[in-house]
C-alpha positions in Angstrom: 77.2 10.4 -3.5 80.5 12.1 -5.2 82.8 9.6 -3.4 80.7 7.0 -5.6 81.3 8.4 -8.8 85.2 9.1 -7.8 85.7 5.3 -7.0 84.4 4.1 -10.1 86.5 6.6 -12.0 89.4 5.6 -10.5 88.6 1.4 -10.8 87.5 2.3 -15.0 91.4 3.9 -15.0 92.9 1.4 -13.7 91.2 -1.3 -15.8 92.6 0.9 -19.3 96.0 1.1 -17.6 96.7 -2.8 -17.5 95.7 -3.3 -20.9 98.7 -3.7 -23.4 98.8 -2.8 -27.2 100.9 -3.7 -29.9 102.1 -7.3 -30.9 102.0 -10.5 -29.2 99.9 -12.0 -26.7 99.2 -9.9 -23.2 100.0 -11.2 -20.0 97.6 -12.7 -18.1 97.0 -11.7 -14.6 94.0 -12.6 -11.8 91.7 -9.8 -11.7 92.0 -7.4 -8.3 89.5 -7.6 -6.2 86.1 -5.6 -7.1 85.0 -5.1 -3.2 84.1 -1.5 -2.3 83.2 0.4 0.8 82.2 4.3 1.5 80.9 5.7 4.4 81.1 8.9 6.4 82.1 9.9 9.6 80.2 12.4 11.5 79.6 14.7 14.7 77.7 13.1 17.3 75.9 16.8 18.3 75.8 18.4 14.9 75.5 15.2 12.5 77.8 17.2 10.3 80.3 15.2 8.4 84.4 15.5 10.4 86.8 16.3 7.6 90.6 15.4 8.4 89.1 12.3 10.6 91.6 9.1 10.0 89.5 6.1 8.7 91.5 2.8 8.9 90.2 -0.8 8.1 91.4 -4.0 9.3 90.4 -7.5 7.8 88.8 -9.6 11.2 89.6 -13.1 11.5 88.4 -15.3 13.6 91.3 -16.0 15.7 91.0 -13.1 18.5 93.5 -10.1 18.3 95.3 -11.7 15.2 95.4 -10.2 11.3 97.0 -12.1 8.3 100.4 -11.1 7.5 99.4 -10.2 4.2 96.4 -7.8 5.0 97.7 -5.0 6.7 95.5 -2.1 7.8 94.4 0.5 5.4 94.1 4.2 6.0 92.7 7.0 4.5 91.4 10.6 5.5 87.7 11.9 5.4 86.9 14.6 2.8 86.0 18.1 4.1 82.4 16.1 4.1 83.5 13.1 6.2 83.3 11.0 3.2 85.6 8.0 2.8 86.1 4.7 0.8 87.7 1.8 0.4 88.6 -0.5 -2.3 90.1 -3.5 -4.5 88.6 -5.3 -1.5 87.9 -9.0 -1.1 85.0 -11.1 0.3 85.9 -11.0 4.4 85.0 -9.3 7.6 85.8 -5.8 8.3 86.7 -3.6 11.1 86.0 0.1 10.2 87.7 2.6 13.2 87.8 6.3 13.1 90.2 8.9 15.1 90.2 12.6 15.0 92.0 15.3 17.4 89.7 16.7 20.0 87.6 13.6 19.7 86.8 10.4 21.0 87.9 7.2 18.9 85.1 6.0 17.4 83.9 2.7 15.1 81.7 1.2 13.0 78.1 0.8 14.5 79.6 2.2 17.9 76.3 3.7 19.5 77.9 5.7 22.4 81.3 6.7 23.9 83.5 3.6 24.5 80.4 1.4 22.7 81.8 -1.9 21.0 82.4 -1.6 17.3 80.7 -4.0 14.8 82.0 -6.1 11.8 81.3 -5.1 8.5 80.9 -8.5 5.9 81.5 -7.9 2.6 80.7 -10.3 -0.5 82.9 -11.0 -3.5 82.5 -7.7 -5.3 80.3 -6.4 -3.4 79.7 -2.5 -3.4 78.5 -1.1 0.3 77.6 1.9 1.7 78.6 1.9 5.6 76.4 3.4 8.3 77.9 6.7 9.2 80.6 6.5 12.3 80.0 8.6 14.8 82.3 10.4 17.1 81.7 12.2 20.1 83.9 15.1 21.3 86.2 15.2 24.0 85.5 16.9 27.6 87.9 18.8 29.8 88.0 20.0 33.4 89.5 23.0 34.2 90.0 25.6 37.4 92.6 27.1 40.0 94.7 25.8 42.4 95.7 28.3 45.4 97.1 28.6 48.8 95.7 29.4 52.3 96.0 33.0 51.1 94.5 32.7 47.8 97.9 33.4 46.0 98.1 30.7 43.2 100.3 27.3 43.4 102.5 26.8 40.4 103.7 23.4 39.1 100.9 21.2 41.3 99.3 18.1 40.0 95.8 17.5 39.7 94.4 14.3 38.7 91.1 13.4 37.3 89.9 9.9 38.6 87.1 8.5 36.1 84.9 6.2 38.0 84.8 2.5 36.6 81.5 0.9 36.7 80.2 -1.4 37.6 82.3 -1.2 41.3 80.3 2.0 42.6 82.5 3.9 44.4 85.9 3.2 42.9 87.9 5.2 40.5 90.6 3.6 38.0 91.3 5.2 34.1 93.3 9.5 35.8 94.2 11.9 33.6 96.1 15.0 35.0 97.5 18.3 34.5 99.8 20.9 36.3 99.3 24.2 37.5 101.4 27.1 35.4 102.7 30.6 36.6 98.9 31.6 37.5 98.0 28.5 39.1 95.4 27.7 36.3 95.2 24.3 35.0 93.0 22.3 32.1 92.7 18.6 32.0 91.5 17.6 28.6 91.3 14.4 26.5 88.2 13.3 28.9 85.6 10.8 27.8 82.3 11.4 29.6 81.8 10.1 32.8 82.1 11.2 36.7 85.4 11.9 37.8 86.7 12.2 41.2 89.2 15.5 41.0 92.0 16.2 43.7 95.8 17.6 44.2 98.8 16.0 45.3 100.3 16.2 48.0 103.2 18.8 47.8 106.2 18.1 49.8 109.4 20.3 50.1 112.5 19.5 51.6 111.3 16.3 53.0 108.2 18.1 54.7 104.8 17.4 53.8 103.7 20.9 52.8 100.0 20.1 51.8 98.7 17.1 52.0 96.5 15.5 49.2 92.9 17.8 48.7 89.9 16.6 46.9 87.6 18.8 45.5 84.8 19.6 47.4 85.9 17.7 50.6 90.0 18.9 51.1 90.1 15.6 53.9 87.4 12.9 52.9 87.2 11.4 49.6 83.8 9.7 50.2 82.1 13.3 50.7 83.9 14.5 47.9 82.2 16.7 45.2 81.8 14.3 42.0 82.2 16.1 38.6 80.3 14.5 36.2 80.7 15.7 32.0 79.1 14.9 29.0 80.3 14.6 25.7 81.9 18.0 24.5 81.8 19.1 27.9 84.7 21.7 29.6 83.7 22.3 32.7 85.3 25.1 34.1 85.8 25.9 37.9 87.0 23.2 39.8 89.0 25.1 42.3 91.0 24.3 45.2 92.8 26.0 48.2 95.1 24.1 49.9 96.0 24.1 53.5 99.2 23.2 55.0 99.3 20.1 56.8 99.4 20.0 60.8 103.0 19.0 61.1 103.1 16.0 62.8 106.6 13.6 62.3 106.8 10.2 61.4 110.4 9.0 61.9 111.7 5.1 62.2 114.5 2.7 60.7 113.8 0.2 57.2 115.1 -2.6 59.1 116.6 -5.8 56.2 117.1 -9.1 57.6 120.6 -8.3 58.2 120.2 -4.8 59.6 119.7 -0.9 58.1 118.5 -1.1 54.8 119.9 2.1 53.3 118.6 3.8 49.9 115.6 1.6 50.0 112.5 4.2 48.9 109.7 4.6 51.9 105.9 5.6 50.8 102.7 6.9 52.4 100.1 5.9 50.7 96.3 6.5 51.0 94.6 3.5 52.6 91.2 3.4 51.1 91.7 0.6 48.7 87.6 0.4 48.7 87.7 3.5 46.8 91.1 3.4 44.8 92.0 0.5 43.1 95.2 1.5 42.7 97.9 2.9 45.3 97.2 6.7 46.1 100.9 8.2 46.8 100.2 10.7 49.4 104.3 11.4 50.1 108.0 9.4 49.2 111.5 9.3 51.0 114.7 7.0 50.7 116.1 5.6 53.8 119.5 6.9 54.6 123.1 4.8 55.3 121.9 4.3 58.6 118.2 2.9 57.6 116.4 5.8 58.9 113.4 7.8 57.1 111.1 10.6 58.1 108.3 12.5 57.2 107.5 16.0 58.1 104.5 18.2 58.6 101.7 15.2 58.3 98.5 15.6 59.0 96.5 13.5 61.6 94.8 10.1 60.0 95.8 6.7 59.3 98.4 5.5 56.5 100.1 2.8 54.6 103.7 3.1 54.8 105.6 0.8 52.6 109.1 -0.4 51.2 110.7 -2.8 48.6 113.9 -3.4 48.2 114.6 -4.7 44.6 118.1 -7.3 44.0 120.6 -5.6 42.7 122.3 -6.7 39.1 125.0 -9.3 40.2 128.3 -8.4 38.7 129.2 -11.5 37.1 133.3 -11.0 38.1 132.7 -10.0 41.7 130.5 -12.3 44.2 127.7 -10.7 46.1 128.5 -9.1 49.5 127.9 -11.1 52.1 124.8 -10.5 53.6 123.4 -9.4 50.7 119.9 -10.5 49.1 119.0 -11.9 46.0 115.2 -11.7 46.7 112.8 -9.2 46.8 112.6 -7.5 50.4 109.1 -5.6 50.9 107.8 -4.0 54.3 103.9 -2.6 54.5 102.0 -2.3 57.3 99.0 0.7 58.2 99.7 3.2 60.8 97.6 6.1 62.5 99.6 9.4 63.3 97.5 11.5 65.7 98.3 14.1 67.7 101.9 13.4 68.8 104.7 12.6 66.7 106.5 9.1 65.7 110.0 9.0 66.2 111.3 5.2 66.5 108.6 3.3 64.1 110.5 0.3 63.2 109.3 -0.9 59.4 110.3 -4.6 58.8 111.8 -5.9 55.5 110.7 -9.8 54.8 111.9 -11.7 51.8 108.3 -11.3 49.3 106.9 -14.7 48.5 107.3 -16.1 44.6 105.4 -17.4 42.2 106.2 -20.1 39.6 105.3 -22.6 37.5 105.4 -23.8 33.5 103.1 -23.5 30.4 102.5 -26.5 28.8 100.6 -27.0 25.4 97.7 -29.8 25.9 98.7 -32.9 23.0 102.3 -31.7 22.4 105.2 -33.6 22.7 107.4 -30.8 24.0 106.5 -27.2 24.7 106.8 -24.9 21.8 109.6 -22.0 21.0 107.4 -20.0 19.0 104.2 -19.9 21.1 106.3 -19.7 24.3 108.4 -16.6 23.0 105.0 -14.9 22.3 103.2 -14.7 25.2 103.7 -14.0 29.1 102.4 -14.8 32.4 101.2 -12.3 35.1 100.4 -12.3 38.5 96.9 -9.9 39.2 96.5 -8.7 42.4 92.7 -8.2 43.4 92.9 -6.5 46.4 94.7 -3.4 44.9 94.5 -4.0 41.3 98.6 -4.4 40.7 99.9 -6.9 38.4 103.0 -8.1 37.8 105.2 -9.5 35.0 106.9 -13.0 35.9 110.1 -14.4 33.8 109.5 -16.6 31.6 112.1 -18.9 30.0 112.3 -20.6 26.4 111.2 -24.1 28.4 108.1 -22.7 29.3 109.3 -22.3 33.3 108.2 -18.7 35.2 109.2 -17.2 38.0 107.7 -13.6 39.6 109.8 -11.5 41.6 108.9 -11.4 44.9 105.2 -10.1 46.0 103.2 -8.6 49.0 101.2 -10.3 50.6 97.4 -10.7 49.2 95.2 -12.4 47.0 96.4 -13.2 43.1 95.1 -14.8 39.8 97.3 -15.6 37.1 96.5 -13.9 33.7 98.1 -14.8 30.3 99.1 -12.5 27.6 99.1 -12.5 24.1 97.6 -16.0 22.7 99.9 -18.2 20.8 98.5 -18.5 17.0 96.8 -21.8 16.9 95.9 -21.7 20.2 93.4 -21.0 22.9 93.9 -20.3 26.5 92.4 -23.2 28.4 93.5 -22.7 32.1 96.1 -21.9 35.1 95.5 -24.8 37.3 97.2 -24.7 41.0 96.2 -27.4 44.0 93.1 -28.3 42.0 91.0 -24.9 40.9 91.7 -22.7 38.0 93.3 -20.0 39.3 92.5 -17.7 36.3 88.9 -17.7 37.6 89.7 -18.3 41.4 92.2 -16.0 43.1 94.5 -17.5 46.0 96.2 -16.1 48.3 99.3 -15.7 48.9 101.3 -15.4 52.1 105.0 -15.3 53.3 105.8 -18.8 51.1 106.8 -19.6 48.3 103.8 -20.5 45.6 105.5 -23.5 42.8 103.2 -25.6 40.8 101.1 -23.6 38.6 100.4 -25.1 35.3 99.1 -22.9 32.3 97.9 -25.2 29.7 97.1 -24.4 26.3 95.1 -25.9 24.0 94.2 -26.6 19.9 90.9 -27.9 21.1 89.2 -24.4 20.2 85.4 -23.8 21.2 83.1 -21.4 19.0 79.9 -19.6 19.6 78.1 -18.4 17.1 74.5 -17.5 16.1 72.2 -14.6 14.6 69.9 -12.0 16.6 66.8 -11.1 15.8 64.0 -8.7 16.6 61.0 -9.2 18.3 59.7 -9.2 14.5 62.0 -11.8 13.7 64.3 -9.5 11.1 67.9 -9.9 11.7 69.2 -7.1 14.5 72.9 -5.5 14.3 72.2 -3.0 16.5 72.9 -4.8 19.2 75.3 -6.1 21.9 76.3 -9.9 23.2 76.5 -10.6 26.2 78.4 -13.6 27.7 78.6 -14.9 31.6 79.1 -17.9 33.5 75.5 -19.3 34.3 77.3 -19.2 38.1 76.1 -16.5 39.8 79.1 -16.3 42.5 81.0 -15.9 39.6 79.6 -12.8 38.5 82.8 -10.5 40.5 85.5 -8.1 39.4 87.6 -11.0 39.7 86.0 -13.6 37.5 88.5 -14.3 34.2 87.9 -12.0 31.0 87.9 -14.9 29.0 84.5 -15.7 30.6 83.0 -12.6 31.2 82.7 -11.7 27.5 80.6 -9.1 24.9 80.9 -8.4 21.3 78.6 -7.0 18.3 77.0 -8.8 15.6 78.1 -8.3 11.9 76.0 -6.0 9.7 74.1 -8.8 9.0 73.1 -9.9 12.8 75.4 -12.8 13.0 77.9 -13.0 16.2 81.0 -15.3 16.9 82.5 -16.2 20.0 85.8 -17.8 19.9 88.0 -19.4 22.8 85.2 -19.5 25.4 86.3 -21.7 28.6 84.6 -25.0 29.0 81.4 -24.4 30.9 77.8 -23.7 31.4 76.9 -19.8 30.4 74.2 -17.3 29.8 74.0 -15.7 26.0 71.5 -12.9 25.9 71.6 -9.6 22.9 70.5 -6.6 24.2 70.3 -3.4 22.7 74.1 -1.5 21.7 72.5 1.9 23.7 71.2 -0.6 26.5 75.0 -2.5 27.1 77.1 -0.5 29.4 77.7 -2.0 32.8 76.3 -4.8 32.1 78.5 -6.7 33.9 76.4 -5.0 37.5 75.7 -8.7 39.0 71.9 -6.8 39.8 71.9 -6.6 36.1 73.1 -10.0 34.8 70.6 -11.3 37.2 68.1 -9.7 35.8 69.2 -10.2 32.1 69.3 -14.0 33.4 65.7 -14.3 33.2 65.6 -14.1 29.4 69.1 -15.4 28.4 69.6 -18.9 26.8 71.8 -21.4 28.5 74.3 -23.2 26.7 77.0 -25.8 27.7 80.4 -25.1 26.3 82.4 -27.7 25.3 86.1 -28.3 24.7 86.7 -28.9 20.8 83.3 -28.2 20.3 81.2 -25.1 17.9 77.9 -24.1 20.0 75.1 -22.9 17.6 72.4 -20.3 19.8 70.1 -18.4 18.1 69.4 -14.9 19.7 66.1 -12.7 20.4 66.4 -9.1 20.8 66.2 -8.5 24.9 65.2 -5.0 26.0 64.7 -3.7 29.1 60.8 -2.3 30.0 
């Protein structure tokens, strides 16, 4: 390969360039590192080499998400081939990503769009020739957006809902676009998958012109026409015509604890949190001096109207109007507008309810600046899929602002160097794993603990011929199958990719029992379907995980008949 022959050109020219001539004795300095690695990064239809693509490598350790200060990333751009290389390189394990406009990010050993990378291990001046990366392009949808008399709709939204397996029918990662002067519009940037398409709603002058229209079923989401698209796909087409809505009125009062709340923003939102797990906007107002909202031209079905009133800075000269709150006032509640309007809805504000607590390090004295300052607490909300940031101080003590009503797990965020996430214990369950709920009161007494008493799973994978197997994914779940839900921590719902040379590590794994079971890279996505992990169960090995402890488990190749 000419990459080869330029590397070692360029390592035999850098050799003659330390040497010194003339007198006196040269100085002596530790030889760089003779590691090297090429590869090539190519089109997933063609199998052409991508020139231009970005190649960077980062050295892996095994602490998760952390990289020595003194290894930075390195980056270099393909050839007009797709060749690249690396080197002065020492013994370690390597990360080997790849990025290119028009395509999808793509990494070492990655086997299909959005696969899991895998770690490249290099020996002390070893000289390695990478599997090729492969990169898939990107898709785009595309198509018209007019009126009830076909003349086109300029400046609408679309959005692009890509559903997120393995919860069926719901849709999370949107992209979007907006219509131009001819009503035309082009979402791009897609990776594969099936997407659920529709326009916003389009208000004017506080009326609901046209109410939110999915494609293929303008009023009912779950008969809408999915659009599915492949790799490389633009799918041209998708076209909508909008039709105003009925004009029904919604009118009422934001009512505070002291009276009117004015300026306090009012939503509709689409109720189907089955299908959505996120809030679908379907119109916005602000409540006037005297409290009151309304909304125009509606059509007939059932809503969520809600409003949160935020605490306002207090100036630290003059004292807070009397009356005034320091606490988060929120109002929800679902309605059904049919056939007459709504002209004195009264929609109650209620202080939310907060959560707080305190991080503590398990065998420390006193809690710890430096890990404190570098991580955060949040509050997840299941039902919808919100989360929210709490405050936290340099003692270790947090507070969230406060919240709706619903049901919550508490999430950390970065991990403190050193470290490992152990759990978030409140009234005797780990409510990292365990949601609560929680109502109109106050929540105080969570404890985050963190701990130096790592765990570590590791192993090697083999084929059914016993050879070593990298082409594979690692699965990881709790050996509980209740546990297998869209709510159960990402620390224990885990997968990763062997090394080049079949070996896996796990790092930070919760105390508990668990299944381990490699299947093939191809074979991984949604693995986490509890049909699937019950399946995969059936073949996995069971292993105990133990605080402080490393957890050796051998792997067999599992593939589905």
């Amino acid at each position: 390969m000419r990459l080869w022959a330029s590397l070692l050109s360029a390592i035999v020219l850098s050799t003659l360039s330390t040497r010194t001539f003339g007198l006196g004795p040269s100085p002596s300095f530790p030889p760089p590192p003779g590691g090297i690695i090429i590869g090539r990064v190519i089109d997933a239809n063609t199998g052409k080499g991508i020139g231009g693509a970005l190649v960077t490598l980062s050295l892996v350790s095994d602490v998760p998400a952390l990289e020595p200060a003194n290894s930075p990333d390195r980056t270099v751009v393909t050839t007009a081939d797709g060749e690249y290389g690396f080197r002065n390189l020492g013994p370690a394990r390597y990360a080997i990503s790849a990025t290119k406009r028009g395509y999808l990010a793509g990494g070492l050993g990655a086997r299909r769009p959005g696969g899991r990378r895998q770690l490249l291990v290099l020996a002390d001046g070893e000289k390695s020739t990478a599997s090729p990366i492969t990169l898939w392009k990107q898709a785009a949808i595309s198509g018209i957006v007019t009126d009830e008399a076909g003349a086109p709709i300029v400046g609408a939204r679309v959005r692009a809902l890509r559903r997120t397996p393995p919860r069926g029918r719901e849709f999370g990662g949107e992209s979007s676009g907006m219509t131009d002067g001819s009503g035309r519009y082009r979402i791009g940037e897609l990776p594969p998958g099936d997407y659920l398409v529709l326009v916003s709603s389009i208000s004017n002058k506080g009326s609901l012109v046209y109410p939110v229209t999915f494609y293929g079923s303008p009023n009912l989401p779950e008969l809408a026409t999915i659009v599915t698209v492949a790799p490389g796909d633009d799918r041209t087409g998708v076209k909508f015509q909008l039709t105003p809505a009925s004009g029904l009125r919604l009118r009422g009062i934001v009512q505070g604890p002291s009276g009117p709340a004015a300026g306090v923003a009012v939503t509709l939102r689409w109720p189907d949190l089955e299908l959505f797990p996120f809030d679908l906007e379907i119109a916005t107002t602000v409540s006037g001096p005297d409290g009151a909202f309304s909304f125009n031209a509606l059509s007939g079905g059932t809503y969520v109207l809600r409003a949160a009133e935020r605490p306002r800075p207090i100036n630290p000269i003059r004292l807070p109007a009397v009356g005034s709150s320091t606490s988060t006032l929120l109002g929800s509640t679902t309605i059904v507008v049919n056939h007459r309007d709504i002209d004195d809805f009264v929609l109650q504000l209620r202080p939310g309810a907060r959560v707080s607590g305190c991080i503590t390090f398990e065998n420390a004295v006193t809690p710890q600046p430096g890990p404190i300052a570098s991580t955060s607490v949040w509050l997840d909300r299941v039902d919808d899929r919100a989360s929210e940031p709490s405050n936290l101080d340099r003692f270790g003590q947090f507070t969230t602002a406060g919240l709706p009503p619903g049901r919550y797990r508490v999430r950390v965020g970065v991990i403190p160097v050193g470290w490992m996430f152990k759990s978030a214990m409140f009234e005797g369950r780990d409510v990292a794993d365990e949601p609560f709920e929680l109502e109109s009161e106050d929540v105080h007494g969570v404890v985050v603990t963190f701990s130096t008493q790592g765990t570590r799973l590791s192993g090697v994978i083999r084929s059914e011929r016993g050879q070593p197997d990298p082409e594979t994914s690692v699965l990881i779940y709790p050996a509980i199958p209740s546990m297998w839900t869209p709510t159960t921590s990402l620390f224990r719902m885990r997968s990763t990719r062997p090394s080049t040379t079949g070996a896996y590590t796990v790092t930070s794994l919760p105390a508990g029992e668990y299944y381990v079971v490699a299947v093939p890279e191809e074979q991984s996505a949604n693995w986490q379907d509890p049909k699937r992990l019950a399946k995969l169960a059936l073949h996995a090995a069971r292993v105990r995980i133990v605080d402080g402890e490393a957890h050796v488990q051998d792997l067999r190749t599992v593939r589905d008949r």
